[in-house]
C-alpha positions in Angstrom: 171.1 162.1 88.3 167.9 163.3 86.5 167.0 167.0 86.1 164.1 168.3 88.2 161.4 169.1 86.1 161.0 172.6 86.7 164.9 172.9 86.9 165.3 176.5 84.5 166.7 175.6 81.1 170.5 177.1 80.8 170.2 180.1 77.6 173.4 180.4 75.4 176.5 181.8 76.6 179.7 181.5 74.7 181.5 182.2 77.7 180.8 186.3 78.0 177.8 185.9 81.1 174.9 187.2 80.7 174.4 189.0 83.9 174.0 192.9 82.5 176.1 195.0 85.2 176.8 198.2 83.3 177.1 199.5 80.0 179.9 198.1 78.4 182.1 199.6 75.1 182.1 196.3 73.2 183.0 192.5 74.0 186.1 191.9 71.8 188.2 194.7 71.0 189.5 195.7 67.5 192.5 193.6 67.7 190.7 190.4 69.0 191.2 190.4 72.5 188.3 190.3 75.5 187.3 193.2 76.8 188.5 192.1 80.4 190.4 193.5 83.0 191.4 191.4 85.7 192.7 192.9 89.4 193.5 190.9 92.8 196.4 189.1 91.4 199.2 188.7 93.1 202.5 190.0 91.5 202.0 190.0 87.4 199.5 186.6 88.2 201.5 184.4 85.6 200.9 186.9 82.6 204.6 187.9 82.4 205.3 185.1 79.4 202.1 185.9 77.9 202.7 189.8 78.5 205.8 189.1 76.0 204.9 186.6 73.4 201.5 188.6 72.9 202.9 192.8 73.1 203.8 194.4 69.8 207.4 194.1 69.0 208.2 197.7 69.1 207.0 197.5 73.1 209.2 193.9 73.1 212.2 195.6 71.9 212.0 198.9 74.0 211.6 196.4 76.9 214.5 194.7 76.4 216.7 197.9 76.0 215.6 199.2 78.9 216.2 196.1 80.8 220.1 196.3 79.4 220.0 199.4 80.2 219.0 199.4 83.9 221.4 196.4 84.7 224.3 198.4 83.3 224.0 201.5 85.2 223.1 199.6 88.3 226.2 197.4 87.8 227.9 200.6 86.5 227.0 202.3 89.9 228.1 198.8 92.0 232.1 199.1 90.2 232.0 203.0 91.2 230.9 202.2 95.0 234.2 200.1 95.2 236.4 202.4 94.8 239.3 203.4 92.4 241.5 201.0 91.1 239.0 198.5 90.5 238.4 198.5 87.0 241.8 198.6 85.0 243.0 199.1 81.4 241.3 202.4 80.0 243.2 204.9 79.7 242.4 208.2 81.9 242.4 210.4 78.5 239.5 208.8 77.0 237.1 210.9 77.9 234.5 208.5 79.1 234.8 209.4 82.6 234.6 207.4 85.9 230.8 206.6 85.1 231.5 205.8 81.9 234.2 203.5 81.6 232.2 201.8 84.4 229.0 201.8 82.3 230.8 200.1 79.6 232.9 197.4 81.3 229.4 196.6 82.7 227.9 195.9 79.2 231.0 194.3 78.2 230.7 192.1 80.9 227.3 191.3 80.7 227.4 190.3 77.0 230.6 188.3 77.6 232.3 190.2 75.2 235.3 191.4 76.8 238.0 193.2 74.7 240.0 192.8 76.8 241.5 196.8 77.5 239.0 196.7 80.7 239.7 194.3 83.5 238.6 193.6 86.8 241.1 193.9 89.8 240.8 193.1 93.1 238.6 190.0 95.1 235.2 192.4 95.2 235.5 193.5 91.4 236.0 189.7 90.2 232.8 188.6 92.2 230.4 191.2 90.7 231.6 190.8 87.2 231.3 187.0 87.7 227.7 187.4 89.1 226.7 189.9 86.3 228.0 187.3 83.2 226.3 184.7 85.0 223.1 187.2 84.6 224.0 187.9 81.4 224.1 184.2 80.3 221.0 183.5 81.7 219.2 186.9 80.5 220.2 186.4 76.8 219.3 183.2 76.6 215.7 183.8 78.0 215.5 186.7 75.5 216.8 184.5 72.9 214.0 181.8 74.0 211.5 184.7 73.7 211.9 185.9 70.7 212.1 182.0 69.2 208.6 181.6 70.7 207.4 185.1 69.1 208.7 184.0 65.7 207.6 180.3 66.1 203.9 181.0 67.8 201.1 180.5 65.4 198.7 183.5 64.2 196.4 184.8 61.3 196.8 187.8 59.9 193.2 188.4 58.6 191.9 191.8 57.7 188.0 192.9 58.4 186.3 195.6 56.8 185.8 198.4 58.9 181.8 198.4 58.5 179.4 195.6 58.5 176.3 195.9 55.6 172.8 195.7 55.2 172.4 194.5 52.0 169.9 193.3 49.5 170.0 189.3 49.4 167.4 188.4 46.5 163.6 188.8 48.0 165.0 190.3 51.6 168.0 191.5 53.1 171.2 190.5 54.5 174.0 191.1 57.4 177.3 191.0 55.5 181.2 191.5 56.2 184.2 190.7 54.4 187.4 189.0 55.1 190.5 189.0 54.0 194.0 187.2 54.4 197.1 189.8 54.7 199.5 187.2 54.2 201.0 185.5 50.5 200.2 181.6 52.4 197.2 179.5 52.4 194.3 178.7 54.9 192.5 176.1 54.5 189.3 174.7 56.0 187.8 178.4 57.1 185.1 178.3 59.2 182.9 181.5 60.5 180.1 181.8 63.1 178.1 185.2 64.0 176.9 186.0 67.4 174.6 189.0 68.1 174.5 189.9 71.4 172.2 192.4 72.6 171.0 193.8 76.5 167.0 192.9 77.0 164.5 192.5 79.9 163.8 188.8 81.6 160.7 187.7 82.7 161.5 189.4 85.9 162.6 193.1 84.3 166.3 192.2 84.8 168.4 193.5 82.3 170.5 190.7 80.7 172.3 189.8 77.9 171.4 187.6 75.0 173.2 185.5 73.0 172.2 184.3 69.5 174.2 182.8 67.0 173.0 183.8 63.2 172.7 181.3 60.5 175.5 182.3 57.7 174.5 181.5 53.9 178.1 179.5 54.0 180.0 178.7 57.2 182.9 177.6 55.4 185.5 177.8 52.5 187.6 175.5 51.8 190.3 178.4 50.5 190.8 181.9 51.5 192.6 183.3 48.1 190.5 186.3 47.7 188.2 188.2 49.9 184.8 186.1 51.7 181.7 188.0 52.2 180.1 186.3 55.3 176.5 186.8 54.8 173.7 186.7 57.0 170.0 186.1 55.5 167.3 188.6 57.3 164.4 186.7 57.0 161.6 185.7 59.0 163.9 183.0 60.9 166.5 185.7 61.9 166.5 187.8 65.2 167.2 191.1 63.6 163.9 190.5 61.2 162.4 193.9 61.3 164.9 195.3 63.6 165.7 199.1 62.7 169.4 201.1 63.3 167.7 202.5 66.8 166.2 198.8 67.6 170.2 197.8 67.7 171.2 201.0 69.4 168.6 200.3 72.2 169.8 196.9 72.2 173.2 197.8 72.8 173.3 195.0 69.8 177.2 193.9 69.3 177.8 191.1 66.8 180.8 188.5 67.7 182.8 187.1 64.7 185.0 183.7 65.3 186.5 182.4 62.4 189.3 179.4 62.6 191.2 177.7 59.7 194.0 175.4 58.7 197.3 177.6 58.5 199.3 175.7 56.0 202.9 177.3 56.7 202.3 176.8 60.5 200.3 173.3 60.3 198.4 174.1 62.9 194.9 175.6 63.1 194.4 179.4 64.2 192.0 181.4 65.5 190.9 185.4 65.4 188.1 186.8 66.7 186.5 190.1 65.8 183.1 191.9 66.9 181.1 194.8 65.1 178.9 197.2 67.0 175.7 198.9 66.0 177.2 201.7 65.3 179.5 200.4 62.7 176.3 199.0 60.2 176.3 200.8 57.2 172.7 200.4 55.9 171.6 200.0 52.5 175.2 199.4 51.1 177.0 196.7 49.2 180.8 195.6 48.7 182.3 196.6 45.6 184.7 193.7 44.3 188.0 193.7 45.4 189.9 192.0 43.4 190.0 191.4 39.5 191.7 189.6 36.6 195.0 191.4 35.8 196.1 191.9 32.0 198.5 188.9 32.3 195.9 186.6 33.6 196.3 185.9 37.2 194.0 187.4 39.9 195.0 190.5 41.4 193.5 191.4 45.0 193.5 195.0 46.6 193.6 194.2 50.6 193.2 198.5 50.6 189.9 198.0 49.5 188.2 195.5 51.3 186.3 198.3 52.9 184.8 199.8 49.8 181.0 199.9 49.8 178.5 201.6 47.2 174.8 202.5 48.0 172.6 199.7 47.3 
């Protein structure tokens, strides 16, 4: 089917719409993911395996003790509500109490470890401890599962400078950042594309948002050993060609940083994303180096100063 003639041509959109509803902070956040919220989903919507495989592993961990925890005092409480007599083989002396000897004869059971000094008595006691290994068996090996997928899931650890540049770039001036990788293994085949996104007027006096993707001096390298400056050329060509610091702060300018590569201890290709606002363009400023050539010979990087700039 052709396209009407006076059909309106589609503008770029990576996927972030350009309808302008509200000042927003930024696009990407610091630590690569979309500045979304979603509501109307019902129960946790399908995020619960992504909720773990994606949260820090201190929040992963705590969620998992508290888990063991809850289970056991519930159980704990379940053994109490049947009555004395129930749970056998602790002596009275012990000090752990009712509650406690409970409490514990619930863990034991749940991790299937059984000492064998506590033991079930009775019809009732036998059917909640055989419910709560059958738990237990099922709980550790989804934990197990979910921390293989944590450890075996794919990801870059690259490191940004805080502050984007504008620096000189022989007869004009250039957009730069740097990149680093964190890691002691090898990408390969890194590629990098800018967006700026800024909030202007249509033809009608809407409000929407723009997207433009900047031509880089290099969009690739074919090794990230050391630190990569991405640069930017401001000339003539480029939408921020005369654009001042309050031209981006009434543009609400953000600028959109995907870069992908080959991960060579993962063989698999892996992506980060990363986004600068105007507030965070230090103008009239250049990187210093760093890295260097150590007294024995061999390159030495400082990832602490990947930051480091000097007036230009």
């Amino acid at each position: 089917m052709s396209t009407p003639a006076n059909a309106p041509v589609p503008r770029f959109d990576p996927g972030l719409t350009q309808q302008y509803t509200g000042a927003l902070l930024r696009a990407i956040n610091k630590d690569g993911s979309f500045n979304v919220r979603r509501k109307g989903l019902h129960g946790l919507g399908g995020n619960f395996y992504t909720l773990l495989v994606n949260t820090s592993w201190s929040r992963f961990l705590g969620l998992i003790a508290v888990v063991f925890l809850v289970l056991n005092v519930a159980f704990a409480g379940i053994y109490i509500a049947l009555g004395p007599g129930e749970i056998q083989g602790a002596p009275s002396e012990n000090g752990l109490g009712t509650f406690g000897q409970a409490f514990f004869f619930s863990a034991q059971t749940l991790t299937t470890v059984g000492y064998g000094a506590l033991y079930p008595v009775g019809l009732a006691a036998h059917i909640i401890s055989s419910f709560e290994v059958t738990m237990g068996l099922l709980g550790f090996a989804l934990a197990t599962g979910m921390v293989f997928a944590r450890f075996s899931r794919p990801s870059s650890k690259l490191v940004f400078s805080d502050q984007m540049v504008v620096a000189p770039y022989g007869a004009v001036t250039s957009l730069q950042f740097r990149v680093a990788n964190q890691r002691n293994n090898v990408i390969a085949e890194v590629e990098a594309r800018m967006l700026l996104m800024t909030v202007e007027q249509d033809a009608q006096g809407e409000l929407k948002r723009n997207f433009t993707e900047l031509m880089l001096e290099r969009k690739s390298v074919l090794f990230l050993a050391l630190t990569w400056n991405i640069v930017h050329p401001i000339d003539k060509d480029s939408p921020l060609w005369g654009r001042t610091r309050e031209d981006l702060q009434r543009l609400q300018a953000e600028l959109l940083i995907l870069i992908k590569g080959y991960d060579d201890s993962f063989s698999q290709v892996v992506h980060t994303r990363y986004s600068y606002r105007w507030d965070e363009i230090e103008w009239s400023a250049r990187f210093i180096p760093a890295f260097g050539v150590a007294p024995g010979g061999h390159m030495m990087l400082d990832v602490a100063k990947i930051s480091e700039t000097s007036p230009a």
